[in-house]
C-alpha positions in Angstrom: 0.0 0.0 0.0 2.9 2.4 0.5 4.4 2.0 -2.5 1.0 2.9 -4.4 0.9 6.3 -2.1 4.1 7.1 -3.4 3.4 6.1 -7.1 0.0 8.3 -6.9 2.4 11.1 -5.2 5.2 11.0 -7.6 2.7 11.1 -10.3 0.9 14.1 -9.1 4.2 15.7 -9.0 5.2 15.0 -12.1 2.1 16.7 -13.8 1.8 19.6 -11.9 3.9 21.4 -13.6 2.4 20.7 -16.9 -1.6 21.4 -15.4 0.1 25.0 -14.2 1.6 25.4 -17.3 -1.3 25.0 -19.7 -3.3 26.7 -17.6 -0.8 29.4 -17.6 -0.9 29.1 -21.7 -4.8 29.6 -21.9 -4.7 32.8 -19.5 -1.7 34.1 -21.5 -3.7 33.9 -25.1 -6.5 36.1 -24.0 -4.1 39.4 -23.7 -3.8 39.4 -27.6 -5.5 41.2 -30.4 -6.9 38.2 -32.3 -9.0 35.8 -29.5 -11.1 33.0 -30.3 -13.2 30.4 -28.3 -11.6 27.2 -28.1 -14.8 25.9 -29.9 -13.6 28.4 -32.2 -9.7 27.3 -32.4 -10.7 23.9 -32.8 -13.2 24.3 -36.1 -10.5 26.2 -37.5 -7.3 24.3 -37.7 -6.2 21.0 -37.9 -5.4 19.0 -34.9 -1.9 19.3 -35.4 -2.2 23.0 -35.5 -4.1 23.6 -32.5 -1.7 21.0 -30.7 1.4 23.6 -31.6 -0.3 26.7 -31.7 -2.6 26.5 -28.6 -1.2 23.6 -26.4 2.0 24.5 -27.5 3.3 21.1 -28.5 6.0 20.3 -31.3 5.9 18.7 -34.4 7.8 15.6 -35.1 10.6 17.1 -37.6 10.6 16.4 -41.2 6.8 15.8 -41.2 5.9 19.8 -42.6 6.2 20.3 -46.2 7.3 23.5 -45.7 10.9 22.2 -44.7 10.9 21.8 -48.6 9.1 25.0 -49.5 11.4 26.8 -51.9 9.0 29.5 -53.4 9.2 33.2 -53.1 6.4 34.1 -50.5 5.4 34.9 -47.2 5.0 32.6 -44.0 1.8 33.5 -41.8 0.1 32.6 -38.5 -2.1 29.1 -39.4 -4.1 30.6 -36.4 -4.8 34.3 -37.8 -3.3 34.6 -40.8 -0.7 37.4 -39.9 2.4 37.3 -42.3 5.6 36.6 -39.9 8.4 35.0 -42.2 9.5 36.5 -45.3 10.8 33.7 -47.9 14.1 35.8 -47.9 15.1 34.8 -44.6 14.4 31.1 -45.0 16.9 29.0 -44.8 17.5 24.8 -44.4 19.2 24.3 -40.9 19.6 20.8 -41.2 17.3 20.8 -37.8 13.9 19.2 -39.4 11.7 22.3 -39.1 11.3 25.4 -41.3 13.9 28.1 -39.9 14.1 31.5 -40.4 16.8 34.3 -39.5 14.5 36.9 -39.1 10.5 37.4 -38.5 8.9 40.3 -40.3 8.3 43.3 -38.0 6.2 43.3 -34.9 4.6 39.7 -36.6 6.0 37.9 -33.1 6.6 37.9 -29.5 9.0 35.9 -27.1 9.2 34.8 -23.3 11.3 32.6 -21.4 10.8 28.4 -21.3 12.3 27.1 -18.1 12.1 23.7 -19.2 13.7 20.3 -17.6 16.7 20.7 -20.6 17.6 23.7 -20.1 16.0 27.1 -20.6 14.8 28.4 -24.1 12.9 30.9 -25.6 9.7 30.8 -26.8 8.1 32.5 -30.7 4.4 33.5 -30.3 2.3 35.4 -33.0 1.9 38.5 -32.1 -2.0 38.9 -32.8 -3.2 35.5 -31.4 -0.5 34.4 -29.3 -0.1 30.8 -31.1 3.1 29.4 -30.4 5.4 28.8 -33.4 8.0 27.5 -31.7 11.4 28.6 -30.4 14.6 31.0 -30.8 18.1 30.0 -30.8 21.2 31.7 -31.1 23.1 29.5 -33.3 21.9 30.6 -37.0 23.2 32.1 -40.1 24.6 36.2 -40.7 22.9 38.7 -40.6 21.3 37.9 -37.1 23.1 34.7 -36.0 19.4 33.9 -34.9 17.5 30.4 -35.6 13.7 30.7 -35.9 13.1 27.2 -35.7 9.2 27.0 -36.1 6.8 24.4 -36.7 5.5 24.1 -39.9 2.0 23.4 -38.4 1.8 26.4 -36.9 2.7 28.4 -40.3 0.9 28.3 -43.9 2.3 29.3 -47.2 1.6 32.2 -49.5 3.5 32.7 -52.9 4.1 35.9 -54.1 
């Protein structure tokens, strides 16, 4: 019987931080411009996409056809359709995900992600808050910055 307690105990504190956290998330997404209900969120994207871009989960890489997308175009928000990545600044960073050196101007926000591997920082859209994935500081001139999205929180649009 004492091993079960502390089983159920371990558990409970295992997941804690992930309950916080997503309710954290949901509090966080109703500061921006662009809201929806998550009625709403759900009719309007994919599973996949309202997995990244409201529960904030991550894509397996090499599953987004964008990794391959070569056309001149703009990247938007799958969530509200805001343009944040200019073709230009596309680049392949071997990584499995679309990255970018650059987002267009004022298309994203960032915060800190304490996580168990080490801390990170988080890409929002700026107009709905849908996570797009994270920063890094290990990319390509002119920035030396790595905008590692996922490609299921972004669509396509050729110029």
């Amino acid at each position: 019987m004492l091993r079960r307690h502390f089983l159920y105990a371990t558990a409970a504190l295992m997941a804690a931080p992930f309950a916080s956290g997503l309710a954290s998330r949901m509090a966080r997404a109703e500061g921006f411009p662009f809201t929806l209900t998550e009625a709403e969120w759900r009719a309007r994207l994919s599973d996949m996409s309202y997995r990244v871009l409201r529960e904030e989960e991550t894509e397996r890489p090499n599953t987004s056809r964008l990794n391959t997308e070569k056309r001149v175009g703009t990247y938007h928000c799958a969530g509200c359709d805001q343009a944040a990545f200019a073709s230009t600044t596309k680049y392949d960073s071997g990584t499995g995900w679309p990255s970018f050196w650059e987002p267009l101007p004022n298309a994203i926000v960032t915060r800190a992600d304490p996580g168990l591997f080490g801390a990170r920082t988080e890409v929002h859209c700026s107009r709905c808050g849908g996570h797009f994935g994270h920063v890094f500081t290990d990319g390509p001139e002119p920035t030396g910055l790595r905008y590692c999205m996922n490609g299921a929180a972004l669509t396509f649009k050729a110029a």
